[in-house]
N, C-alpha and C positions, 0 to 999 in steps of 0.2 A: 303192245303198240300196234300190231297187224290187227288185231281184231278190233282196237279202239276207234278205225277210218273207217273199216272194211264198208261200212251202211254208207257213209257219205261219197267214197268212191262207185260204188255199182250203183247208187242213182244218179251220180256224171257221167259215169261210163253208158249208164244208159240212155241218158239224153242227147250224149254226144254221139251214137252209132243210130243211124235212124231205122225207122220199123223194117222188119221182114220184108213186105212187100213190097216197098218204094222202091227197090234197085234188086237188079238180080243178083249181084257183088255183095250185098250185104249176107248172103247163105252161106258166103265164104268165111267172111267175117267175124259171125253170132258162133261159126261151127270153130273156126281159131279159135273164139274166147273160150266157148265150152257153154256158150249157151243153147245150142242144136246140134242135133247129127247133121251128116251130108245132105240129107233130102228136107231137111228144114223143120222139122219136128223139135218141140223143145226139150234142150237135157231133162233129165230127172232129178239136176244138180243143177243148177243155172247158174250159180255164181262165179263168178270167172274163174277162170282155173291159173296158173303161174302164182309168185308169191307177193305180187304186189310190191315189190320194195322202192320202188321207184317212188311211186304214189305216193306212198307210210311216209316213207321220208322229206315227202313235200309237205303233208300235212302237221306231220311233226315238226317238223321245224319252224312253222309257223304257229301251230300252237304252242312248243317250246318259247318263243320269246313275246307270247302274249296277242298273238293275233285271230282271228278266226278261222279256224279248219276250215271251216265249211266254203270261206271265201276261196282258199285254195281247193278245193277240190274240181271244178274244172279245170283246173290248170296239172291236178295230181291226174286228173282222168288222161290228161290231152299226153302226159310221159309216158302214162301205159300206152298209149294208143300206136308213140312215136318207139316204142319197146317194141311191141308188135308187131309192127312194119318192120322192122330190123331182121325180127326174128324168122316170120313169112318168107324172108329176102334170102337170109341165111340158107333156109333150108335146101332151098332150089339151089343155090353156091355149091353146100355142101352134099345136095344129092340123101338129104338126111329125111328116111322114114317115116320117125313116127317121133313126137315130141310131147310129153304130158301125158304118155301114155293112150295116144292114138294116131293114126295117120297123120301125117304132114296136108297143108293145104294143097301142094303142089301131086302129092304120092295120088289125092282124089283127083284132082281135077287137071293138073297137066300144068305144066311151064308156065304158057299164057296167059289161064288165067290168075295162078299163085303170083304173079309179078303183078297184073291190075289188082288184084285183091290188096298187096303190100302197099300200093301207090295209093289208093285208099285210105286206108289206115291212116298213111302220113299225114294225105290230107283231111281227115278228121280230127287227126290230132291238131296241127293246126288252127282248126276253125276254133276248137274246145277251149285252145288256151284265150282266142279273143273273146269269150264270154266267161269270165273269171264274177265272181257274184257283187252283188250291188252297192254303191258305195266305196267299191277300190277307184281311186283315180287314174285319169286316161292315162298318166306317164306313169303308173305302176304295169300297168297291163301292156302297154308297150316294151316297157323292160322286161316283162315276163317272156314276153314273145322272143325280142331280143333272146334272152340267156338261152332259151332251147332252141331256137334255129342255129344258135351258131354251136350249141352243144352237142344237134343232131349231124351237122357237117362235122365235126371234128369225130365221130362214132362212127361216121361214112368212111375221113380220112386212116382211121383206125381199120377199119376191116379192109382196104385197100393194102393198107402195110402187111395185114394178115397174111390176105393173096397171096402177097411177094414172095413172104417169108417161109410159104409150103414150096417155093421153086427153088430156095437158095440152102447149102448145104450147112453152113455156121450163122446164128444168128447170135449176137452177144446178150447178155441179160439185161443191159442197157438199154439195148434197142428195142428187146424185149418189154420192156417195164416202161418204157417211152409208148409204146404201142397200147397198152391194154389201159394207158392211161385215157387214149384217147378213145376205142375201142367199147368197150366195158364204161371205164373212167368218169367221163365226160357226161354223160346222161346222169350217172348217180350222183357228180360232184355238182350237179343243177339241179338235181332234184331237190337237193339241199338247199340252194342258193334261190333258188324259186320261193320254196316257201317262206325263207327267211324275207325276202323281199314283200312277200304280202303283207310284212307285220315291220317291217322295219327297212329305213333309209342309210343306216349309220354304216359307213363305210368298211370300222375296222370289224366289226362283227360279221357283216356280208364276208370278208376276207378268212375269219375264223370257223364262219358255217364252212365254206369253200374247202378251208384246209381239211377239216374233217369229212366235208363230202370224199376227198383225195384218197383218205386213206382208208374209208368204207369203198372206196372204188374199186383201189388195186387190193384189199385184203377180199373182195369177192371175188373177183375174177383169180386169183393165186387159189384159195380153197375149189372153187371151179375144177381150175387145171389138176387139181388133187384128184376130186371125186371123178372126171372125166377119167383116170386110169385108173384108180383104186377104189372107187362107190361101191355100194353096194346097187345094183341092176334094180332091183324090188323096188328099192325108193326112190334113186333118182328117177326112174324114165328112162333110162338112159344107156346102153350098152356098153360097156367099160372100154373094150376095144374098140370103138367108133372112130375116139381121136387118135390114133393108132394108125388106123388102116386109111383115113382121111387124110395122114401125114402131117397130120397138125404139127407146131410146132406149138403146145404148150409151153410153158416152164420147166417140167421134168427132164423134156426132150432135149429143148434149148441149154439144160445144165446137162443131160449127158454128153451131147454134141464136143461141150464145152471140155467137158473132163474124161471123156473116155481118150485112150491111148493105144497105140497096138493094133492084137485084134480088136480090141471092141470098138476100135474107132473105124477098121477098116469093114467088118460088119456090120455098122449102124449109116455109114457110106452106100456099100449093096443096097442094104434094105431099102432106104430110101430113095434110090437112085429108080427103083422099079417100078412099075406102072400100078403093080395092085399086091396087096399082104394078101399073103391064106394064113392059118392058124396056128401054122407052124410058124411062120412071121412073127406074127404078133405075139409070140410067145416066147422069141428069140429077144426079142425087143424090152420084154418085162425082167427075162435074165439080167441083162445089162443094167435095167435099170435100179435092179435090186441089189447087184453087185456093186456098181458107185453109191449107192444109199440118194437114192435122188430123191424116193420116199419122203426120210428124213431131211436132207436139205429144205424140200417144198416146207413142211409144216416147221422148218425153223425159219422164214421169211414170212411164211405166214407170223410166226409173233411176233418178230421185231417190227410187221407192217400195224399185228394190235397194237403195240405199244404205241407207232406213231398215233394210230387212233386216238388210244387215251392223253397221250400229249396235249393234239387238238385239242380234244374235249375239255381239256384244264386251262384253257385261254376263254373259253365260253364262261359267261358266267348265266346260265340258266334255272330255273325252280327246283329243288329238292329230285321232285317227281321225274324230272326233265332228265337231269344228270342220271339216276339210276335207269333211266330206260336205254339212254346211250350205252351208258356202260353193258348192259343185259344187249344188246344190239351188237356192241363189238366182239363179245362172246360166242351170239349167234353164228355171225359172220365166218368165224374163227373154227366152229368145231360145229356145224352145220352138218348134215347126214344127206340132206336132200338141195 
C-alpha cells in the first residue's frame, strides 16, 4: 500500500512546497522532509523521509471505493504537510533532538525560526488541499478542507490536553484514550474520511471509513506509546527513555500511575514530582513498569483495539484487493518495529 502512492504523493508534495529559492523558510522545510541538509544542498535520498501514513490512507481509501488516487493526492499531500507542522511544533514543546534520525529543525536553527518554519507548513498544507485535481466538484473540495481543519483543531486540542496531563499526577485511561483520539486520532480518522470523500457522497460509508480511521488512530498512537519505552533505538530514531525523562504520560505510565500501590506508587510520585530524570531514574521507572506487567497490558489493548479495526472493516464492503490490504494494514499497525 506505502509504495503503491508513494510516486503520486512526492509529485504533490512537491508542487505544494515551492522551490528552494523563493523563500528563505523553505531550507527549513525541504531539510524537515529530508529533501536537503541544513545549508540547502539536496539529500542523496530526496524522498521524504516519515512513513507517509496519513497520505497512503487518503489515497487508499479513495481508491478502495473506486475513485481516483491521483485526485486525492493533493489533498493526501496537504495531511502530510499538516503532519509536519505538528511535528516541527512538537519538537520545540518537547525540547526533542533529533527526529528521523537527524537534528530537529528547532536543535539547527533555534525556537524562532522552528515555530515560522511549522506555521508554514500548515499553511501549505492548506493551500494543497484547495487544489485537489480536475474534475472534483467545488462542494467536494470544500468538504475536503472542511474535514481537515476541523481535524487539525481537534490534533491542536489533543496536544493541549497532552500538556496538562505531564503537570498532573493520575491521569485515567479514559482520559487517556479520549486524548490520543483527538491527538494522534483525528488527522488519521480524516485521512480516511478525506479520501473516501473524493470517491463517494454516501453517508453511511463516510461513517464506516470514519470508524475505521478510529481505530487505525488509537491502535497507532498505543503501539507508539510501546515502542516509545521498549523500541528498539536502531529503528525507531528514537531514544527509548526520551518519553521517560520528558515525563510523558504514555499509556504504560498512565497504567502504572493507575495500578501501582505502596512503594511503587509513592516512587513513581518522587520521580515525577522532579524537575529532571538521570539514568538511575529512568531505570527506576522501567523496574515498575516491568514489575505491573505494563508491557503486557499495552500490547493486550493493542488487540482488542485490532480487533475493533477488523470489525470496522467488516461493515465496509470494499474490492477483494482492498479488504486484504486493510487487513495486512492493521497487522502493520499492530506489530510495527519502527
Amino acid at each position: 500500500m506505502f509504495d503503491r502512492y508513494r510516486e503520486y504523493l512526492e509529485k504533490a508534495l512537491a508542487a505544494a512546497v515551492p522551490p528552494l529559492e523563493d523563500h528563505a523558510v523553505n531550507t527549513l522545510l525541504r531539510y524537515h522532509l529530508g529533501w536537503s541538509d541544513e545549508t540547502g544542498a539536496a539529500s542523496a535520498t530526496p524522498a521524504s523521509q516519515g512513513k507517509a501514513l496519513r497520505p497512503t490512507l487518503c489515497m487508499f481509501a479513495c481508491d478502495a471505493l473506486q475513485g481516483d488516487p491521483r485526485h486525492a493526492a493533493p489533498a493526501a499531500a496537504a495531511l502530510e504537510l499538516i503532519h509536519n507542522f505538528s511535528l516541527v511544533h512538537d519538537d520545540i514543546q518537547d525540547q526533542g533532538l533529533e527526529r528521523r534520525h537527524q537534528p530537529t529543525v528547532w536543535a539547527v536553527w533555534g525556537t524562532e525560526r522552528a515555530l515560522v518554519a511549522g506555521d508554514a507548513m500548515q499553511s501549505l498544507g492548506d493551500l494543497s488541499t484547495l487544489s485537489v485535481g480536475s474534475g472534483v466538484p467545488p462542494d467536494t473540495v470544500i468538504r475536503v478542507s472542511q474535514l481537515l481543519t476541523q481535524s487539525y483543531l481537534e490534533m491542536i486540542e489533543g496536544q493541549c490536553r497532552d500538556l496538562e496531563f505531564e503537570r498532573r499526577e493520575t491521569i485515567e485511561s479514559g482520559e487517556y484514550l479520549a486524548m490520543i483520539a483527538l491527538k494522534t486520532g483525528a488527522l488519521i480518522r480524516s485521512s480516511m474520511a478525506i479520501g473516501a470523500a473524493m470517491a463517494t457522497d454516501d453517508p453511511e460509508t463516510m461513517e464506516n471509513v470514519a470508524q475505521f480511521g478510529r481505530a487505525i488512530g488509537r491502535l497507532f498512537q498505543i503501539r507508539d506509546d510501546y515502542l516509545g519505552i521498549w523500541g528498539d533505538e536502531a529503528i525507531t530514531g528514537k531514544s527509548t527513555d526520551s518519553d521517560i525523562v520528558q515525563r510523558k504520560k504514555s499509556y504504560p505510565i498512565v497504567y502504572a500511575f493507575q495500578h501501582a500501590d505502596g512503594a511503587n506508587r509513592e516512587e513513581l510520585l518522587r520521580l515525577y514530582s522532579q524537575e529532571a530524570f538521570d539514568e538511575p531514574d529512568v531505570n527506576r521507572v522501567l523496574d515498575i513498569l516491568d514489575e505491573l506487567g505494563a508491557d503486557r497490558q499495552t500490547d493486550e489493548l493493542t488487540e482488542v483495539t485490532a480487533e475493533e479495526g477488523r470489525a470496522a472493516l467488516a461493515m465496509l464492503e470494499l474490492p477483494p484487493w482492498a479488504t486484504e490490504d486493510a487487513k495486512n494494514l492493521i497487522d502493520f499497525m499492530a506489530y510495527r518495529l519502527f
